[in-house]
N, C-alpha and C positions, 0 to 999 in steps of 0.2 A: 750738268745738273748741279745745283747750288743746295746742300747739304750742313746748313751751319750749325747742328746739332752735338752738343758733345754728350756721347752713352755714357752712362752709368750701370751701376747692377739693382735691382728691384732693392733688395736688400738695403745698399746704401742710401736708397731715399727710402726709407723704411716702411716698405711695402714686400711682404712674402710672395717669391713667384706662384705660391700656391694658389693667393687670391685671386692676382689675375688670369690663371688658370681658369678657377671658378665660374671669374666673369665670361672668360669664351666659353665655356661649355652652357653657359645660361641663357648667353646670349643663341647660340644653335639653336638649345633645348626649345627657347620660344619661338624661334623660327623668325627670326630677325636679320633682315640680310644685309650685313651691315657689308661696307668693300675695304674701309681698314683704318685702322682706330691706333691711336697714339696715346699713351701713358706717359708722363714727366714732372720730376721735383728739383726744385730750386733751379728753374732753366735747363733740365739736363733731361734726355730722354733715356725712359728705365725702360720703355717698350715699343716698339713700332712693328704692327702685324700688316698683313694682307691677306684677303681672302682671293686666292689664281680662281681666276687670271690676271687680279688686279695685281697692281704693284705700285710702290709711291713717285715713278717715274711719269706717270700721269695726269692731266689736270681734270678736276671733277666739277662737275654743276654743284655751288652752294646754295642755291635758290635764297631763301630770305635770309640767308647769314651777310649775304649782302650788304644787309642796310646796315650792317654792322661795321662794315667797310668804309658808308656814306658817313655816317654818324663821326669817323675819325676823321674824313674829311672834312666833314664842316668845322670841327673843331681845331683843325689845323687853318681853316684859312681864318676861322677866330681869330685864332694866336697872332695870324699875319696882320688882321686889321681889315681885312676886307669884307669881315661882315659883322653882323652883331645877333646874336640866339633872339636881340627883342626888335629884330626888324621884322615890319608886313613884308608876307613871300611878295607881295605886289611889287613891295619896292625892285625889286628883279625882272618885274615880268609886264612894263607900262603898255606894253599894247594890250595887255587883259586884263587893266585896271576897271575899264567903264563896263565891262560886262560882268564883272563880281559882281556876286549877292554878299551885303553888307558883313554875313558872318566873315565868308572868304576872304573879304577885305581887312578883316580883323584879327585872322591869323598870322602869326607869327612863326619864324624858323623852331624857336624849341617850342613849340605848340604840334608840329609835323615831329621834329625828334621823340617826343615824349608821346605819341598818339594820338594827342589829344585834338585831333582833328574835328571840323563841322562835318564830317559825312559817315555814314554807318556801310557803305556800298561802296564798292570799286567805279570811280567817276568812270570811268570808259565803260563802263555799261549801265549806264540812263539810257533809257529805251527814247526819251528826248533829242539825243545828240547822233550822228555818224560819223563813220569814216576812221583813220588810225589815231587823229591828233588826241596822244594821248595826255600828252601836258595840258595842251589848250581848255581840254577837256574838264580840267579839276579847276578854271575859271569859269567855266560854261555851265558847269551841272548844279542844280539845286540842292545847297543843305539841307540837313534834318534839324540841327541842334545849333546852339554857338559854340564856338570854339573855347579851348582853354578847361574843359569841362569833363567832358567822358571819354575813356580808354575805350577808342574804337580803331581795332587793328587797320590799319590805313595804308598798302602798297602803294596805290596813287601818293600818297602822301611822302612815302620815301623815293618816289622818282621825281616828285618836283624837288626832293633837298639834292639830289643828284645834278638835277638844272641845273638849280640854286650856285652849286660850285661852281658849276662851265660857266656861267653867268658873271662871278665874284671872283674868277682866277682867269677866264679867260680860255678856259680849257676843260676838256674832260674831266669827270672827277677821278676817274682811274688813271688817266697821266698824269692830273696833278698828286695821285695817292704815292705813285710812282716817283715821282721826282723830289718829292717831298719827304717820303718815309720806305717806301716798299724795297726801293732798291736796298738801302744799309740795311735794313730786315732780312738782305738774303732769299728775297722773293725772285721763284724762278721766270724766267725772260718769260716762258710761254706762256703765265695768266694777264686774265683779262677780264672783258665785261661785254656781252652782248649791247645788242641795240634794239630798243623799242619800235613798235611800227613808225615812229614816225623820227627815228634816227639820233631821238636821247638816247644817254648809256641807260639800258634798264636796270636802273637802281635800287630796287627794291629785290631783285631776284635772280643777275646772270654774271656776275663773279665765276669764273672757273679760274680753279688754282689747284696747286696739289696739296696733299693734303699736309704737308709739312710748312708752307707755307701761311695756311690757313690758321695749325696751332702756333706757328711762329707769332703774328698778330694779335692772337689771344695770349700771348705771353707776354706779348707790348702792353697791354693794356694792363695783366696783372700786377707788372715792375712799375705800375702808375705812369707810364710813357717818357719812361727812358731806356736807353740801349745807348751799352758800352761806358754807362756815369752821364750820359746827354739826357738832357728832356728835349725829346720832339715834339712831344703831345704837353700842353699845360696840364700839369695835377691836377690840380682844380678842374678842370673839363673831364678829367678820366673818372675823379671821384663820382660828380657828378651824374657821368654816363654809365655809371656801374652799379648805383645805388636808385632805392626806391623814388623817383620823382614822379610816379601818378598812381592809385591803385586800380588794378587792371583786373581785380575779379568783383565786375556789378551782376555777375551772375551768381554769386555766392558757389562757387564751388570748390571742393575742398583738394585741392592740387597744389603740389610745389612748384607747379607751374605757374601761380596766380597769388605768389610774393609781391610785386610791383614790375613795375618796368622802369628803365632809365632812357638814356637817350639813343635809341633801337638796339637794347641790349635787355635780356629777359631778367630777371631779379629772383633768387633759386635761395630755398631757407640755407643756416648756415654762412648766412653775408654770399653765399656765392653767386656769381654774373655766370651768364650765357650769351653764345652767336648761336643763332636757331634756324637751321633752314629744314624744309619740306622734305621730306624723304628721310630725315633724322641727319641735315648734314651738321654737326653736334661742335660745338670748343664750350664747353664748361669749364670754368676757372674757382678756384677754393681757394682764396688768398689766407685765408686763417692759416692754412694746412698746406700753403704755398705748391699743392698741388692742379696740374690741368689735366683736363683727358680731352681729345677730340676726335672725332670718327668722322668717316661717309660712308652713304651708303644709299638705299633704296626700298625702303619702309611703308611706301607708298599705300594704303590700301587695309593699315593693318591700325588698328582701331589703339589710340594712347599709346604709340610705342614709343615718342619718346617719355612717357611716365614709365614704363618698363625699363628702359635705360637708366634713369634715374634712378629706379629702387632698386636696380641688381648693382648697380654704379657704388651705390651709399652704402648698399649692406654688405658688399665683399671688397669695396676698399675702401673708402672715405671715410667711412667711420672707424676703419682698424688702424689708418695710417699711422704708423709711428713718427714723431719729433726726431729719432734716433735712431741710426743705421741698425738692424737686425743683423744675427749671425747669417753666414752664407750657407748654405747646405745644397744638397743635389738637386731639390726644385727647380733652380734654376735652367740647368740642363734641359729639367721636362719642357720646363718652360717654351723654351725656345725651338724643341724637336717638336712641341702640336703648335706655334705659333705658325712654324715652316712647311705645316702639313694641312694648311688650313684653305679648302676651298667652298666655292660656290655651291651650294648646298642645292642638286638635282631633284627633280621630282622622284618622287619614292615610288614605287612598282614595279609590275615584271616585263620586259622585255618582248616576248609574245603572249598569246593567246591563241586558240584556235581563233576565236575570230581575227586575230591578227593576221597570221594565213591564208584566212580566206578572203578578208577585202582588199590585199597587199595586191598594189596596182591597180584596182579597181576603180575606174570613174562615175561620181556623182552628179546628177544635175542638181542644182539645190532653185527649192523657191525664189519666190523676189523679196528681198532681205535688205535692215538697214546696211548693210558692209559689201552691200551691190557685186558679191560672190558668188559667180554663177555656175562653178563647177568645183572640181574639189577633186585631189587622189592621194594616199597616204600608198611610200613605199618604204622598204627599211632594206639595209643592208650592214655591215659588218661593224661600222664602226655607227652607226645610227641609223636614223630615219628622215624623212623629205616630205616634207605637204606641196604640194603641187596646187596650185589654185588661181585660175583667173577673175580678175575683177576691172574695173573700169581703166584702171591705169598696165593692162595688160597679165602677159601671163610671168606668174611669179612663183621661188621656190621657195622654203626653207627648212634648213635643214637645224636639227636637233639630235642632241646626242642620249644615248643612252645610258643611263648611271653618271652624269658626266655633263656638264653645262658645256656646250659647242660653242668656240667661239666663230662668228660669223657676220655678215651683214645683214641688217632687215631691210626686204625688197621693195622698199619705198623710195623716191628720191625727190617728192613733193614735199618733204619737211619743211620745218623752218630752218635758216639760215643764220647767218652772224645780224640779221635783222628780223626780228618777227613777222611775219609778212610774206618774208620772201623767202622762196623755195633755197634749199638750199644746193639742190643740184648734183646731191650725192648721197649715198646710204649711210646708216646707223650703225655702227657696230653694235651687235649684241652677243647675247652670252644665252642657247637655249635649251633648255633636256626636257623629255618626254617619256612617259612609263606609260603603261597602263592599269590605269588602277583598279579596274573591276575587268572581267573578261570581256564585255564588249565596251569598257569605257577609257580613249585617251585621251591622256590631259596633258598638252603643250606648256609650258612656262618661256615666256620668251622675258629677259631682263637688256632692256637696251639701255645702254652708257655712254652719253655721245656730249655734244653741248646741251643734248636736253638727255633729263632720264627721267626713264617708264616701266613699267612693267605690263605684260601682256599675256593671260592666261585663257587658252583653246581647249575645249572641252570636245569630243566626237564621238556620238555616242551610237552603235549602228546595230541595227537590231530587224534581222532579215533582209532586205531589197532595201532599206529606210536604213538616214541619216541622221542624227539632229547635231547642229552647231551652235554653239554657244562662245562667245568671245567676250571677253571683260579686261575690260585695259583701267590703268593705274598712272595715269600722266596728265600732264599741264598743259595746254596749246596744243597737243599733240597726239595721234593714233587715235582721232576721234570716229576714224573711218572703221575701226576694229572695234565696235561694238553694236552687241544685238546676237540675237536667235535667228535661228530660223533650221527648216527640214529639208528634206530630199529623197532622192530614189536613186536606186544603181542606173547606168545610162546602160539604152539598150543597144544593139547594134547599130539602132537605126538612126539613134540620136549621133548629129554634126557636132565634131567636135569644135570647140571653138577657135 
């Protein structure tokens, strides 16, 4: 593991471990499941938490922090000459020159950097086009607008600048990120970047890296793209990517999140920049205040949470931060014995029921349902509980813990792979606990954390001979099969088992 971090004490970047205290307990209190967050001033790290199971030996899904990733890349093969911010993407892509629509043709690279894209919709789904090609695709589909114009969040648009690189260097944009920057950054061997259906790196959203890694990069950017007295990044391109270059709220809405945007980098009051991916995977940088915070996590589902982050963020440190090391006192201590004690936050309930008791190994037949689940049994024992349940892809278990997120695999192995598309041929780790929270009602939590992450919440609600199931998932591309309702009955003797 590559560790290039020099600690500090809260204190000497002048921050009280009491605030960041504050911050995790706020963070709990709303119910924000964050998997572990990093704290640091003047390049040095004052905190680095995890929530166990997790730990920072691992590499996480960033989702759209990605383009954050692209964005350096384009700007590094700038510096080399191989491209120019005011070339047509065309000029890259001549076999999809005579099927542009005139906007398309008139886009340019920091036109795709900056948002300002011809399209208001993800190109790979025009209900006009098939199939994966998903490049092909943002030459093929029909604009709404001309380019150069409105701030329309555009992923299509950050996996053609991702081309764009393989194109203009000859390579991936994540080996050329690598060979260019990431390694003297002390990025660990195992991150990488998934692949598109049709075998681009997906640029706009599959970055897995750890999370020390992650703020490492956002620390690059805040030093204006130098490490170690070098510029690897041009100033000028990092200014640029950091700062307001289009404004991004035409819906007038009053968020610190709708400052501007740069060149796929969010724009936060306070001059501060952002890497922003789905699930809250978070590098906020405060160059005023030469502070960064960056987290991941799995937020999925949970309505502005990263506006929540933000204002517990600003009102318990960033606005207190001191210029000037603070006294040391015993805090610190606390600090680090609830940093060390901090886990996966279980579903809250009791353990049994009488009805618990009485349906424990009981089999259900259930209706015909979207999740093609045709039988169902909940059993528990000592250290948790087991759903038992067949469905099209055979019979499957999972188990959940009680008081206690279980780590374990989810009994899929039809997922996605290291390419969208394709199965990946193996299970998911996840992490799942289960309570009951009314007497005849349990609620499943399943958190999976794999190359892709989701969450997964099973509801059972059984009420005499009758079942009802409910499933609700919280994911991308994926567990589309775990959603929907449906009921059932206790199976009778006579009912075949499957």
């Amino acid at each position: 593991m590559t560790d290039n971090w020099t600690d500090i004490r809260p204190e000497d970047a002048g921050m009280d471990p009491a605030w960041l205290m504050r911050f995790l307990d706020e963070i709990e209190a709303h119910r924000l499941t964050l998997h572990g967050c990093m704290f640091c001033k003047d390049g040095k790290r004052a905190l680095e938490a995890y929530w166990a199971p997790f730990t920072g030996e691992e590499t996480h899904r960033l989702y759209s922090s990605t383009k954050s990733f692209v964005s350096v890349a384009i700007g590094l093969a700038a510096d080399r000459g191989l491209l120019s911010l005011d070339d047509p993407i065309v000029r890259f892509f001549p076999e999809y020159r005579s099927a542009a629509h005139p906007y398309v043709a008139e886009t340019t690279v920091r036109d795709l950097l900056r948002m300002a894209t011809p399209y208001s919709r993800p190109t790979y789904d025009d209900p006009a086009l098939t199939g994966p090609e998903w490049l092909a695709s943002y030459f093929r589909a029909k604009p709404d607008h001309p380019p150069g114009t409105l701030f329309r969040y555009d992923s299509c648009g950050s996996y053609v600048l991702g081309a764009i690189v393989k194109r203009a260097a000859g390579k991936p944009f994540f080996d050329f990120l690598r060979e260019t920057l990431l390694d003297e950054l002390g990025f660990s061997k195992d991150a990488r970047c998934l692949e598109g259906p049709d075998g681009e790196l997906w640029a706009g959203s599959a970055v897995l890296a750890r999370l020390r890694d992650f703020a490492r990069l956002a620390q690059f950017l805040m030093d204006g793209g130098r490490i170690h007295g070098r510029q690897l990044l041009s100033e000028a391109y990092v200014k640029a990517a950091t700062t307001r270059q289009i404004d991004n709220n035409t819906e007038g809405l009053n968020s610190p999140w709708r400052c501007g945007y740069g060149y796929q980098i969010w724009i936060l009051p306070d001059d501060a920049f952002a890497m922003v991916g789905m699930g809250d995977q978070l590098a906020i940088c405060v160059p005023g205040k030469r502070f960064l915070f960056a987290c991941v996590g799995d937020t999925q589902g949970v309505a502005n949470s990263h506006e929540q982050i933000y204002d517990i963020l600003w009102r318990e440190v960033v606005r207190k931060l001191s210029d000037t090391p603070l006294p040391h006192g015993g805090s610190w201590d606390k600090l680090r014995k609830r940093a060390e004690c901090l886990t996966l936050a279980p579903v809250a309930g009791r353990t049994r029921t009488e009805t618990a008791a009485r349906v424990d190994g009981r089999r259900y037949i259930l209706d015909d349902n979207p999740m093609g689940i045709r039988e169902l049994t909940i059993t528990a024992d000592a250290d948790g509980g087991t759903l038992h349940y067949v469905n099209p892809r055979g019979e499957k278990t999972l188990r959940f813990g009680f008081g206690s997120c279980l780590p374990g695999q989810f009994p899929e192995k039809h997922f996605n792979g290291d390419r969208l598309g394709v199965p990946a041929g193996r299970t998911f780790r996840c992490f799942s606990s289960g309570a009951w929270v009314q007497e005849n009602t349990l609620l499943i939590r399943v958190h999976i954390a794999d190359s892709y992450v989701g969450n997964l919440t099973i509801a059972l609600c059984f009420t005499g001979e009758r079942v009802a199931l409910s499933m609700h998932k919280n994911a991308q591309f994926f567990l589309k099969e775990y959603q929907g309702t449906t009921g059932g009955r206790a199976a009778h003797p006579s009912d075949n088992s499957a």
